[in-house]
Structures are given as structure tokens and as C-alpha cells.
C-alpha positions in Angstrom: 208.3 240.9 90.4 207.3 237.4 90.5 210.1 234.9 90.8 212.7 236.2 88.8 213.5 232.5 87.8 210.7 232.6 85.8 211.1 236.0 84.1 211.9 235.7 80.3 215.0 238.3 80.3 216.6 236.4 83.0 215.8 232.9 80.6 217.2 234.6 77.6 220.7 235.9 79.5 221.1 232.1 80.0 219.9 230.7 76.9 222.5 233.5 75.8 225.2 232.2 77.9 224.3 228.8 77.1 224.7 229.7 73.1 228.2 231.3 74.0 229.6 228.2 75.3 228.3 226.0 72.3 230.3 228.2 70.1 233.1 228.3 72.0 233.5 224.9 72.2 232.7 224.8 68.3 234.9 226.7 67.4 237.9 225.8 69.7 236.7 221.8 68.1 237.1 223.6 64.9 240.5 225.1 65.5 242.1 221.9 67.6 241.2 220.0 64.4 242.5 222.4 62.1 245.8 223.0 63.3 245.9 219.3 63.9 245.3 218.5 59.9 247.8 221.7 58.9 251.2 220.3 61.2 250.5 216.7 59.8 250.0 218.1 56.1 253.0 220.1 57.2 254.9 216.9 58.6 253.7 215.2 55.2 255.3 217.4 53.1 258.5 217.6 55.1 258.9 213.9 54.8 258.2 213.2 51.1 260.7 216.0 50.6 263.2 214.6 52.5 263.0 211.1 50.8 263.2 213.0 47.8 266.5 214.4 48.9 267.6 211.0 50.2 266.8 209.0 47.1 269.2 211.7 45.0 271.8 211.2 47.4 271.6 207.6 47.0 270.9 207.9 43.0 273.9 210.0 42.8 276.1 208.6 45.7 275.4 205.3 46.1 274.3 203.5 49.7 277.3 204.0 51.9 277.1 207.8 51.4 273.4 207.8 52.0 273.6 206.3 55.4 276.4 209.0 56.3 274.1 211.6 55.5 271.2 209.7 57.6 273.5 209.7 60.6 274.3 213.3 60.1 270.8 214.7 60.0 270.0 212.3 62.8 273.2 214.1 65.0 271.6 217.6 64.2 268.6 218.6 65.9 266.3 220.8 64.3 265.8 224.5 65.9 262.2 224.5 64.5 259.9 222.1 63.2 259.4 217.6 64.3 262.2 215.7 65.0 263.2 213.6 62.0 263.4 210.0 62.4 265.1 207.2 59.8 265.9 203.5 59.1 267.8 202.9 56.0 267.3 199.0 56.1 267.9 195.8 53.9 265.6 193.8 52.1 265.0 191.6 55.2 264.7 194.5 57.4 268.1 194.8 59.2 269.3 198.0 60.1 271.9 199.9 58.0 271.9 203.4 59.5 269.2 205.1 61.6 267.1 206.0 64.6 264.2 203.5 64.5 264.4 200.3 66.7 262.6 198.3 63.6 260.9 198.4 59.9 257.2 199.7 61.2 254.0 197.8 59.2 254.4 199.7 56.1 255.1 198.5 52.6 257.8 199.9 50.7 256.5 198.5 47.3 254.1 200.8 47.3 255.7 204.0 49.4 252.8 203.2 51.8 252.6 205.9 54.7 251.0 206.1 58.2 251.4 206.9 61.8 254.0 204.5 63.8 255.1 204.4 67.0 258.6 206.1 67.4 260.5 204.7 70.5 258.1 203.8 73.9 255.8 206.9 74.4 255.6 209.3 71.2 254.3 208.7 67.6 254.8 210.2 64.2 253.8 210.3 60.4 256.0 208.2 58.0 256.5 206.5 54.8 258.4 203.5 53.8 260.0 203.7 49.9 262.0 200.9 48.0 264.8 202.3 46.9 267.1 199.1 45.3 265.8 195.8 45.3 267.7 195.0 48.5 267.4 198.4 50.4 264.7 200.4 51.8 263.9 203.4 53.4 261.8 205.1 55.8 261.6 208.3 57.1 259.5 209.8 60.0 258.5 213.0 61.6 257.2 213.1 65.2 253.8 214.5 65.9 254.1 214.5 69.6 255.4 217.5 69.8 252.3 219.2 68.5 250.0 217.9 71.6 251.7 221.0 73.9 251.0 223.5 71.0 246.9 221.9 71.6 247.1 222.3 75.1 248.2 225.6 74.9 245.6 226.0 72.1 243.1 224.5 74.3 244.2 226.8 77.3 243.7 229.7 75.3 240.4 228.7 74.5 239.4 227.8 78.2 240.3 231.4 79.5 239.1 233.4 76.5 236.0 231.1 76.1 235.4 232.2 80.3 236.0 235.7 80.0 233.7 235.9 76.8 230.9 234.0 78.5 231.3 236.0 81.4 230.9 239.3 79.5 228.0 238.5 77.3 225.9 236.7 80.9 227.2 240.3 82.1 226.3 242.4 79.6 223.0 240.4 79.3 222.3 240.8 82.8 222.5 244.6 82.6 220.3 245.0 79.4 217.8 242.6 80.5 217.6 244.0 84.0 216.6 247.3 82.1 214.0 246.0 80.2 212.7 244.4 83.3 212.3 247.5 84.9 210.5 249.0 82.0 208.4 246.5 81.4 207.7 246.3 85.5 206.8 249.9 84.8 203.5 248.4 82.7 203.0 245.6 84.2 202.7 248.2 87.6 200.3 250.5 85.7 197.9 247.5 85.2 198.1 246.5 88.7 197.1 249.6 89.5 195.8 251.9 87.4 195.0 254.8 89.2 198.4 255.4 90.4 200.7 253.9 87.4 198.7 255.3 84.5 200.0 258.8 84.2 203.8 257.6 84.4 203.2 255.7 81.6 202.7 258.7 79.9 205.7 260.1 80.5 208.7 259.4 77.5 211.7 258.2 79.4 213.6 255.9 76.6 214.9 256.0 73.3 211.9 255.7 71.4 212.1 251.8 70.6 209.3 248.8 70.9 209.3 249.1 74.4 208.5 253.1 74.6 205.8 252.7 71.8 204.1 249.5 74.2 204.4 251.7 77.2 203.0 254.6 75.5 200.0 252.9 74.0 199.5 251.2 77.4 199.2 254.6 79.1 197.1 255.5 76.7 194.7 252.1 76.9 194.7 253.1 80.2 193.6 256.7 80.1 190.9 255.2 77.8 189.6 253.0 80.4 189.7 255.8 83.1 187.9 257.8 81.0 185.1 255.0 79.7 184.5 254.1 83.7 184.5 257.6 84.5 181.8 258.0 81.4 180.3 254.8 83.1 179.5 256.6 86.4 178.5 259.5 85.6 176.1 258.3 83.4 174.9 255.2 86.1 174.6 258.5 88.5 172.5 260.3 86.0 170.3 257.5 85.2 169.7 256.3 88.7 169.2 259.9 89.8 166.5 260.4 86.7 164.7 257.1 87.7 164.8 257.6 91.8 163.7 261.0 91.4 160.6 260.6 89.8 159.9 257.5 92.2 160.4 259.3 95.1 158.1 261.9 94.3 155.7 259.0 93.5 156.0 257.6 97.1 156.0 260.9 98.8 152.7 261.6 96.9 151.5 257.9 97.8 152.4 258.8 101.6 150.1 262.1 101.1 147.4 260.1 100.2 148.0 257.7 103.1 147.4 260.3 105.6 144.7 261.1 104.0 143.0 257.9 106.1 141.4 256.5 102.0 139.1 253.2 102.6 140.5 250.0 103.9 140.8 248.5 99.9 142.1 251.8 98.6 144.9 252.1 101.6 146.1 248.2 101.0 146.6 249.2 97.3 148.1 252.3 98.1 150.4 250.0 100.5 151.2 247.4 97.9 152.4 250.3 95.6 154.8 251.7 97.3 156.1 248.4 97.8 156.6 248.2 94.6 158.4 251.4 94.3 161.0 250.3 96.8 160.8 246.7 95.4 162.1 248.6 91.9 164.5 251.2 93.2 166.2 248.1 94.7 166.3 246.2 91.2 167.6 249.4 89.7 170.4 249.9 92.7 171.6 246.0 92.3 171.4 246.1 88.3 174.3 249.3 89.1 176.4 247.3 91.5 176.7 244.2 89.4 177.1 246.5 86.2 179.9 248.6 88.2 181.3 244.9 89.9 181.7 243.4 86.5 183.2 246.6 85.4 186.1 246.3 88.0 186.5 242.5 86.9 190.2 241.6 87.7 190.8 245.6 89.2 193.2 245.2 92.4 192.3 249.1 92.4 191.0 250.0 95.3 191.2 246.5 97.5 192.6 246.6 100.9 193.5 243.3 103.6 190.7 243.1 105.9 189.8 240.7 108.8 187.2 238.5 107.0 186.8 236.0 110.3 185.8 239.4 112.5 183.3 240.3 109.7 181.8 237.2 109.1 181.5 236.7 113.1 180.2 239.8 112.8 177.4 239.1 110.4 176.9 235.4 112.2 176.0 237.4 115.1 173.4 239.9 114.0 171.8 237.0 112.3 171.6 234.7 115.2 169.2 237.2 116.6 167.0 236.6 113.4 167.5 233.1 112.9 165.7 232.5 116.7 162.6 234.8 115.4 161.8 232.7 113.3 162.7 229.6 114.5 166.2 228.8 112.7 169.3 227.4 113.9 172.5 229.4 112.7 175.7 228.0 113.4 178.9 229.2 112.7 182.8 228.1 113.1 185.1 230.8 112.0 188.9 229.9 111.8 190.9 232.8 113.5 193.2 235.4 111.5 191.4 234.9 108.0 192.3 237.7 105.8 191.2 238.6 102.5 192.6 241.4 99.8 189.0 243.2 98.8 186.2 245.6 100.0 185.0 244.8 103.2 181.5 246.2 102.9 181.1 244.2 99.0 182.1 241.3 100.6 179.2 241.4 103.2 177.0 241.6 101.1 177.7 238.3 99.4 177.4 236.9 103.2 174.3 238.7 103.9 172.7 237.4 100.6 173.4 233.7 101.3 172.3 234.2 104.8 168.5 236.0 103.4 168.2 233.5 101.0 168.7 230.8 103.8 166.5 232.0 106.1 163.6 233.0 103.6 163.8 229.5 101.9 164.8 227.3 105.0 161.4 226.2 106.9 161.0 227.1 110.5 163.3 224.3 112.6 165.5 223.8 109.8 169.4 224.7 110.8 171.8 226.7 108.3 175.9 226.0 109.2 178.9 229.1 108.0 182.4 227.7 107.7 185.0 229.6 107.1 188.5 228.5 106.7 192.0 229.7 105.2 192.2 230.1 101.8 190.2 232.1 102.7 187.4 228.9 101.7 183.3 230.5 102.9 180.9 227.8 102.9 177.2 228.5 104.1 175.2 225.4 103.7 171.9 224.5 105.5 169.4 221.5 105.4 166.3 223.2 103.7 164.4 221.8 100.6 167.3 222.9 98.2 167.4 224.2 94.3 165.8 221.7 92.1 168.4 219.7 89.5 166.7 222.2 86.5 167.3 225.6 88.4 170.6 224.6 89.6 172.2 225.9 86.5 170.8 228.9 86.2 170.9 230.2 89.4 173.1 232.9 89.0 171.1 234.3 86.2 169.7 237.7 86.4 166.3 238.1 87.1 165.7 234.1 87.8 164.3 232.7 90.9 163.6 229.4 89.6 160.1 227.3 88.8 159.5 227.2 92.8 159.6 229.8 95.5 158.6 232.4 93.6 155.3 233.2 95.1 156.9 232.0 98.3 159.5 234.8 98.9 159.6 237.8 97.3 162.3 239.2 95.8 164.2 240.0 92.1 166.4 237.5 91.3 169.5 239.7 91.3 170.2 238.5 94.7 173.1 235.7 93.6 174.1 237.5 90.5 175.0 240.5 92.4 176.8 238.1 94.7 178.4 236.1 92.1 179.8 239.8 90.3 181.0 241.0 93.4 183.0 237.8 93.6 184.7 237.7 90.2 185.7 241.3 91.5 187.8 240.2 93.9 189.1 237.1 92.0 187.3 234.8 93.8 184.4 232.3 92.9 181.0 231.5 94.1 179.8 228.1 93.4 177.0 225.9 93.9 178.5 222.9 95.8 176.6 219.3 95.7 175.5 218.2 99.0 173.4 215.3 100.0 170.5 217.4 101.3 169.8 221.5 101.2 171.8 223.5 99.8 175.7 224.5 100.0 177.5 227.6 98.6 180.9 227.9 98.7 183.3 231.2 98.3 186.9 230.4 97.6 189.8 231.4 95.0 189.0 231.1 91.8 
């Protein structure tokens, strides 16, 4: 697999994750708030009703018995539910019975309510009522006792939140590690048809998306076996139907050779079979580039090789050429260059820029291979170069451009050959821009 950071199954388990704590923490928000809003509705309602007790104690029993009961309720303390807080006060605020140090900001004209601070650290919810025109009353319930019951909420939430999260990035984990493998299981075939295709075809799931993709890939697949297959048997045929016929033609040509014809009839008979081999060439380079961009993007069949040794190789056959006729070939090869192809395809990309050097090149002119990691192949040399309206088309079948034609012979198939066999291997041949001759570069595409 590629980096598994960057695989989508292993995104999603996060994003899952991710989504798991946002809810969590939504709904633990959710839950703090609500059981904060029920236990002070709940304090609420305990304290109007005990100042609706209070104020028929007082309508019934006048003030002195009122503050009695006060200091009872305020010696009992209450199994369950807030401590409740009082001050039965005067008009000017002064203490008749109770627990709070002093009348809190609230207006008793108009039972106002509100949270006030009860002694130095807690708080609670209360409300202030006139009872007489010279006595007032207020009566609290502390809500400090409810922050341990939202720690303990919160706590709750913290280790059930974890455990949840932990489940579902587990659970995750597991499904999306099994998709991974069947997809891997495609993705494998694709790399490398010849070997993946038929598992493809074999049911192994439960019949879901991923077991219909699969199956239709194997079946893609076994398509494009079958249509390459098609494809050389019928290249075979054809090329065996159209050398055939021209070998008989040259063997008959040879026959009349020997028969020692006049010196015009001979030369003809000479430039014919030139022709023969000049067109059984065409048709054997139309075939390569036909199968080459075929195989487009095929890993099928591509091994690592030592591209410095070949291309030393080459350089050195050549340098035995170049002196003939009067060229000067150097070469610098970087050590341990290795490329993922077919060694003997690859030549003949190196072989073609080299021919198309020397035949172009005058005599005395020099040609320079470079080759570098990357693997980068440059082969560049100081002739009269491609004119700026040929420079495009280049790698056209069948063109040679407006000058050199009647120069060098040849079909024009040279570079596209070169240029298919290239894209074959994923890499790229390119027409570089260089100050005087020509430059061609090989290199990643």
C-alpha cells in the first residue's frame, strides 16, 4: 500500500473518531445544562413553597411564632435535597431570626428572586417577599451542592465518552482494514494483470459494492487479456501475410541477381530490394509502437535493470562508428543507475538517438550521453539541429521534417517508436532547447 496516512479508510476511522468526540461532548454540554436548569427549577419550587408555608404561619400565628419555626427548620438538616437558608428581617433590614449574615440585593416589594451569595464560598437561589409593612422575608436554597452531582456527571461522561471513542476507532479500524484489503486485492490485479486477474474472479465476500467492483474488474480485466491477446494474434497474422509475400519477392529478386542482368537492370534490381527491407522495417516499427502504446501504463512484464552498464554498453559499440566517420562520442555515465522496464526496448530508444546523431551530425561534429539518477538520459550533440517548424512535430509518424529527407534515408518512425516505447515505461522523451544542435532528454514523466 502506499502510505497508509493517506488511505481514505484510515481518514474515515478518524473523521469517525473525530465525530464521536463532537457528540460526546454535545451531549454531555446538553446533559450538564439540563440537570443544571432541573435542580434550580427544583430549588425554585422548593423555595416559593416554603414561603408559602411561612407566610401562613405568620398569617395565622403572628411574627414571634414565625421566627420559631425559622430557627427550627434551620436546626434540622435535610436528609435529601439543598440546605435551606432564611432571614426573617425588619423593614430596615435587621435580623429577627435566621441564617443569613444580611438582606442580599433583592426587593421584597416586588418578591424579586436571584442567586446570592450564602456565607464566604457557596451560593444559592432566593427570593425576598414583604410580608407586613415592617417585616420581610427571604428564603434561600443552596446550589453548591449540585457542582459534585456535575463532576460526577462530567466523570461519567469522561470515561464512557473514552471507552465509546475507543470502540468505534476500534471497530473502525477492523472494518476499514478489511475493505483495505479487498480493495488492495484490485488495486493488485491492475498492477499486475497477468497474475491478479483470475483472483478477482474468484467470489470471496458477501455479495455487496465491493464484490460487484471486484467482479466487474476481473472481468474488465479478462476483457483486456483477451482484446491484446486478439491484438497479437492478429499483428502476427498480418505481419506474417505481408513478410511472406516480400520475402518471396526478394528471394526471386536475388535469383535474378545471380543471373549477372546488365549494369542498369542489376542497380534497379538493387534499389528494389532495398525497398523491400526499407518496408518490412516500416511494417515491424508500425507493430512495436502499436504493441508499445498498447502496454501504455502496463508494469506487466518490467523488470530492474542496470541502465548505466547498458548505456556504457551501447556508448561503446558506437564509439567504434562514431571514429568511421569522423564523430566524436562522448559519454559520462553515473554509476548504479537502475531503471524498472525492458532492457532490450530501452536500447532501442538509445540506439535511435545515437543513428539519428550520427546520420544528421556532419563529419567532425561531437555528440555528448549523460546519464544521471532519476534515472535523467540526455544525448545532445552540436550538429545543424531541427528547424523551429519541425520541432513540433517531430514525434509524428512518418515525418522527417522539410530538410534531411533526401539526406538520410529512413521512415520517420524512428522517434515515434522511441517516444511509445517511453510512455511504456512511464517515462518521457522530450525535445530539450539548447543553444546549438540538438538535445533529447529521457526522464520521468
Amino acid at each position: 500500500m502506499t502510505e497508509e496516512r493517506r488511505s481514505i479508510f484510515t481518514r474515515l476511522v478518524w473523521a469517525a473518531g473525530a465525530l464521536s468526540l463532537v457528540l460526546v461532548l454535545g451531549l454531555w454540554w446538553t446533559t450538564q445544562q439540563t440537570v443544571r436548569t432541573t435542580l434550580e427549577e427544583a430549588a425554585r419550587t422548593e423555595v416559593d413553597i416554603d414561603i408559602a408555608g411561612l407566610v401562613d404561619i405568620y398569617a395565622s400565628n403572628g411574627r414571634d411564632e414565625l421566627a420559631k419555626r425559622i430557627s427550627d427548620r434551620i436546626a434540622l438538616t435535610p436528609i435529601e435535597g439543598n440546605m435551606p437558608h432564611y432571614l426573617l428581617a425588619d423593614d430596615q433590614g435587621q435580623r429577627i431570626a435566621g441564617d443569613l449574615g444580611g438582606w442580599p440585593a433583592l426587593d421584597p416589594a416586588v418578591s424579586e428572586s436571584g442567586i446570592i451569595p450564602i456565607g464566604e464560598s457557596s451560593e444559592g437561589f432566593a427570593r425576598a417577599v414583604q410580608l407586613d409593612r415592617d417585616l420581610r422575608l427571604v428564603v434561600a436554597r443552596s446550589t453548591s451542592q449540585n457542582a459534585p452531582l456535575l463532576r460526577r456527571i462530567g466523570l461519567v461522561f469522561l470515561i464512557g465518552g473514552a471507552v465509546l471513542i475507543a470502540l468505534v476507532v476500534m471497530l473502525g479500524r477492523i472494518a476499514a482494514l478489511r475493505l483495505q484489503r479487498r480493495i488492495e486485492r484490485i488495486n493488485a490485479a491492475f498492477r499486475d494483470p497477468e497474475e491478479g486477474q483470475d483472483s478477482l474472479l474468484v467470489k470471496t465476500g458477501s455479495g455487496d459494492e465491493i464484490d460487484e467492483l471486484t467482479a466487474h474488474s476481473g472481468a474488465a480485466l479478462a476483457r483486456v487479456r483477451n482484446l491484446m491477446e486478439a491484438y497479437r494474434d492478429t499483428s502476427d497474422q498480418l505481419a506474417h501475410e505481408i513478410r511472406t509475400p516480400l520475402t518471396h519477392l526478394d528471394n526471386r529478386l536475388v535469383k535474378a541477381l545471380r543471373e549477372q542482368p546488365d549494369a542498369p537492370v542489376a542497380e534497379k534490381l538493387v534499389e528494389a530490394r532495398g525497398e523491400i527491407r526499407r518496408l518490412v522495417q516500416t511494417l515491424e516499427s508500425l507493430l512495436d509502437i502499436a504493441s508499445s502504446k498498447a502496454r501504455k501504463g502496463d508494469k506487466a512484464g518490467l523488470k530492474e535493470f542496470d541502465l548505466s552498464a547498458m548505456v556504457n554498453r551501447i556508448c561503446d559499440l558506437y564509439s567504434g562508428s562514431a571514429e568511421e566517420t569522423g564523430h566524436q562520442l562522448e559519454w559520462r555515465v553515473e554509476d548504479g543507475v537502475t531503471l524498472q522496464g525492458e532492457e532490450e526496448q530501452i536500447s532501442r530508444i538509445v540506439t535511435n538517438l545515437l543513428d539519428n546523431a550520427l546520420k544528421y551530425v556532419p563529419a567532425g561534429g561531437r555528440i555528448d550521453v549523460a546519464l544521471i539518477k532519476g534515472p535523467q538520459l540526455t544525448v545532445s550533440d552540436n550538429g545543424p539541429g531541427i528547424p523551429e517548424k519541425d520541432r513540433a512535430r517531430i514525434f509524428d509518424r512518418f515525418y522527417r521534417g522539410s530538410e534531411g529527407q533526401g539526406e538520410a534515408p529512413g521512415s520517420g518512425l524512428g522517434l515515434a517508436l522511441a517516444q511509445a516505447i517511453a510512455e511504456r515505461h512511464g517515462l518521457e522523451l522530450t525535445l530539450m532547447p539548447s543553444a546549438e544542435g540538438t538535445c533529447f532528454r529521457l526522464g520521468p514523466a
